[in-house]
N, C-alpha and C positions, 0 to 999 in steps of 0.2 A: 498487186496493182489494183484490181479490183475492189478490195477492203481498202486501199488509201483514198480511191473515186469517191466510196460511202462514206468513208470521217468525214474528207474535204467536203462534199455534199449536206449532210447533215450538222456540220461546224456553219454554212449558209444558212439554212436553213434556221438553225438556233437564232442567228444574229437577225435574218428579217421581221425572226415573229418576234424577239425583244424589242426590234424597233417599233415594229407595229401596236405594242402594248404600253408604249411610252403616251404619256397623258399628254396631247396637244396644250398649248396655248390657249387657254379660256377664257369667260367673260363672266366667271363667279368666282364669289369669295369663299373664304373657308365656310359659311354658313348658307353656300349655294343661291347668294343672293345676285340678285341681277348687278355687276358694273360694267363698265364701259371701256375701250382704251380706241387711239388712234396715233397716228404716226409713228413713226418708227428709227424718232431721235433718240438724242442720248440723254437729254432730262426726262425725267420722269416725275408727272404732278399727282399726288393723289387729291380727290376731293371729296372730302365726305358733306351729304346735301342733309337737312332736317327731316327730310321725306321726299317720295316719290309719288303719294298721294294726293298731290296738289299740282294741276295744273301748270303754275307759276313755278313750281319749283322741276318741274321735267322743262320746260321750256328755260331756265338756266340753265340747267346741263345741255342742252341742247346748243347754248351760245358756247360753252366753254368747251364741248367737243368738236364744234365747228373748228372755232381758232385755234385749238392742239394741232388739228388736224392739216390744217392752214400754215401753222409755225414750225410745225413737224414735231412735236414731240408728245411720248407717251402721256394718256391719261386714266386713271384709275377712279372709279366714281362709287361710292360705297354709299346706301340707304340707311339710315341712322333708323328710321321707320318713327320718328319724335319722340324717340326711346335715349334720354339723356346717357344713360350707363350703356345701350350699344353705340352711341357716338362715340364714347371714351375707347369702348373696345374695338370700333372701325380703325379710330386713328391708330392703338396700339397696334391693329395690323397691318396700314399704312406703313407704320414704321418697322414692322418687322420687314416689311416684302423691300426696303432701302429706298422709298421715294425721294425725292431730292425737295421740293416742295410739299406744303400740303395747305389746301385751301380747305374753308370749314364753314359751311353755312348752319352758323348755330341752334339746337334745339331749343337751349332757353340760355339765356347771355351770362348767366353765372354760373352754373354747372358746368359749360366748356370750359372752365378753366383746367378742369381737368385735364381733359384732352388735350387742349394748348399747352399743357405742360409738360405731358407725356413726350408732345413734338418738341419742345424746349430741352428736358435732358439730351433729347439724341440729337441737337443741335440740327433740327432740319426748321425753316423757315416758315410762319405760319403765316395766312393770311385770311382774313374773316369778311364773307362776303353776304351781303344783305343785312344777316344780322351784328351787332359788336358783342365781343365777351368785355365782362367786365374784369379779369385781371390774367394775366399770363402777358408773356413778352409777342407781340404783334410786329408785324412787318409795316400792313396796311390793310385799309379800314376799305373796303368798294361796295358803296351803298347809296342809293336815290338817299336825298334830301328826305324822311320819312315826317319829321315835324312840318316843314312846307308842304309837303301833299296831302296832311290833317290839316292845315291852315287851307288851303283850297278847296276840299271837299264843307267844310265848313259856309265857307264863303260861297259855295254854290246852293249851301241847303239855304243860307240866309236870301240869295238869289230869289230860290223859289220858295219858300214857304212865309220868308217874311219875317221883320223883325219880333222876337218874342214866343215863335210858334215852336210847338209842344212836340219836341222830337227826343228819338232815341239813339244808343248807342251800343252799338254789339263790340268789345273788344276782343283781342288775340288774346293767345298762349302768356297769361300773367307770367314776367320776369324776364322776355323776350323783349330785345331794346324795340322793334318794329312796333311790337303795343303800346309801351309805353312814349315813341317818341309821335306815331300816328295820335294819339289820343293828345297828347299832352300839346299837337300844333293842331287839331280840332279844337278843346279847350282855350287857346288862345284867343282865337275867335268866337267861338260861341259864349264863351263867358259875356254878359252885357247884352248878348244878343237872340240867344237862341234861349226856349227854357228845357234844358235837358234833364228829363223827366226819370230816366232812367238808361243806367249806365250798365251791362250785365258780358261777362265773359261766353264766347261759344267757341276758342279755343282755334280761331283758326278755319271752320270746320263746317259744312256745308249742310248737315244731318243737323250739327247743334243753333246751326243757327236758324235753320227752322222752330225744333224745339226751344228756342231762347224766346223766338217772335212771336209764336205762340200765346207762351205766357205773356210778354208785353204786353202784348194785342185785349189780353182779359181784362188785366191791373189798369190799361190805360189809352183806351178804346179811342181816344181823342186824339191823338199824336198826330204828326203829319210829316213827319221823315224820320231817317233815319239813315245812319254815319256808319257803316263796317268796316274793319280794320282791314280785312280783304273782300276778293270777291265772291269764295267760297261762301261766306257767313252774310254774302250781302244777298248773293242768288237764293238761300235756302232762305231767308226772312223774305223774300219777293213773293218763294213759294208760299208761305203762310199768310202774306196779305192779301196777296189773290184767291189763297183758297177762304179768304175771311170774306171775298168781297170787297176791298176794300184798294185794290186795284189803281183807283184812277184817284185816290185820295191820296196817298201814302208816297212823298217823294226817297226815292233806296239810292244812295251811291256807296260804292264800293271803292276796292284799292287792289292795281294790279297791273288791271285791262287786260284777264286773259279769257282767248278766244270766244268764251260762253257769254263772258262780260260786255264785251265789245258787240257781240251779236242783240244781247239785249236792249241794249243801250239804240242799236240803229232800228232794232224793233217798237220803241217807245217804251218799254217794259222798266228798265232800269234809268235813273235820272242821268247817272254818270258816275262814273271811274278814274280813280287817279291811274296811270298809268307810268309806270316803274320801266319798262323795257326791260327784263327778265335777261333777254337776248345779251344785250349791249355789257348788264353787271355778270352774265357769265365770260364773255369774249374777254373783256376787261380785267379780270382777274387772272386767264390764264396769260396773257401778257402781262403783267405784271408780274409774276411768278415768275418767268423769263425773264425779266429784265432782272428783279431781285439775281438769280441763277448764274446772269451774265456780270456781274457784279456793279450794275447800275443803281444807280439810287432813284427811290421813288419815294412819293408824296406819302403823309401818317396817313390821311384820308383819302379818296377819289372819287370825288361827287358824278352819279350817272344821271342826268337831268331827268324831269317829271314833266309832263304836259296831261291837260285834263282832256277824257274823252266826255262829249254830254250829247 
């Protein structure tokens, strides 16, 4: 009887500490990377983001964890890190882990096609948010107007500095629709009206666009604004004009309106920022994923309006 006590006891025993050794439910990826999940439905969205290094792109996730969260269903949110070939391999792990959706804020708009394709064999639905790919089968497109909020930033440097006056232009991550379509609805307007002196990439990037402004600032001492594709590259050219001196001379708007931005702007520091709502194009997406899911039909496009902070 005795020796039947100790199997049966030790046959417990075995099976608590096998439970105990079982690997919980986590919040990384196979490369121990930070993602995300909430609710505890039966869809499941992955989202892979271009970065988690920017401001504006943690404060998407932030709209689209909300509304999982809200709508009930799982979210998975992988850091591409603006590493084009790990965005392909986010997604191919998206599709390993059986997401049912998968949203995709593009590193650079031609390169995801890969990844969009990857989601395409395995028949899960894609959807591209802030930035567009240029080819692979899309669901829907949820993205600010980005040519209109380059046409408004335009029209406010023309505002303040004046028909004619000699300003510059920091763009995004060449090949990335946000650069080209920010730039291309600036151009619209400044063409005729502004002389844009120089036109130079800093990637996005808040280090580079000081280094970018820098140089400006030597080649073309005379300027008196200047257009960034975001806020990151608009606040690190601020930093550079202030540190030139040149402060109360040099009108700076940006594109975003995230927090740093906004705070500069009510400081007198920055002229003004277009404002995206981060918030509203992440919420907006994982509802739309849901409704796609629920076999609802949605729009090719879904405009998330812009309003200017100055």
């Amino acid at each position: 009887m005795k020796k039947l006590l100790m199997l049966v006891t030790l046959l417990m025993l075995a099976f608590v500490t096998a439970c105990s050794m079982e690997s919980p439910t986590n919040n990384s990826n196979s490369n121990g990377e930070s993602t995300a999940s909430s609710g505890d439905g039966e869809f499941t969205i992955g989202f892979s983001i271009s970065t988690l290094n920017n401001p504006f792109f943690v404060t998407l996730q932030e709209g689209a964890e909300a509304q999982a969260e809200e709508l009930g269903v799982n979210l998975v949110v992988l850091d591409a890190q603006d590493d084009d070939a790990k965005q392909v391999s986010d997604v191919e792990d998206l599709v390993q882990r059986g997401v049912d959706a998968i949203l995709i804020n593009p590193t650079d708009s031609a390169s995801v096609a890969a990844a969009v394709e990857v989601a395409n064999s395995a028949g899960i639905p894609v959807i591209t948010v802030d930035r567009a790919a240029e080819s692979g089968e899309i669901v829907t497109h949820i993205a600010s107007d980005n040519i209109a909020g380059g046409e408004l930033a335009a029209e406010l440097l023309v505002e303040l500095a004046g028909d004619g006056a000699k300003v510059a232009e920091l763009e995004g991550i060449p090949g990335s629709s946000a650069a080209r379509e920010r730039g291309a609805g600036f151009h619209n307007v400044a063409e005729g009206t502004l002389d844009v002196v120089s036109s130079q990439t800093a990637n996005f990037d808040r280090s580079e666009g000081l280094n970018v402004m820098e140089n400006i600032l030597q080649s073309n001492p005379d300027i008196v604004g200047v257009f960034a594709h975001n806020d990151e590259m608009a606040l690190g050219a601020l930093e550079a004009i202030e540190a030139a001196g040149k402060g109360d001379e040099i009108f700076v708007i940006g594109f975003d309106a995230t927090d740093d931005a906004v705070a500069a702007v009510e400081a007198g520091r920055l002229a003004g920022t277009v404002a995206q709502q981060p918030t509203l194009i992440g919420s907006s997406a994982v509802e739309a994923a849901l409704k796609v899911l629920n076999g609802e039909t949605v729009e090719e496009s879904i405009p998330v309006e812009l309003e200017l902070v100055k």
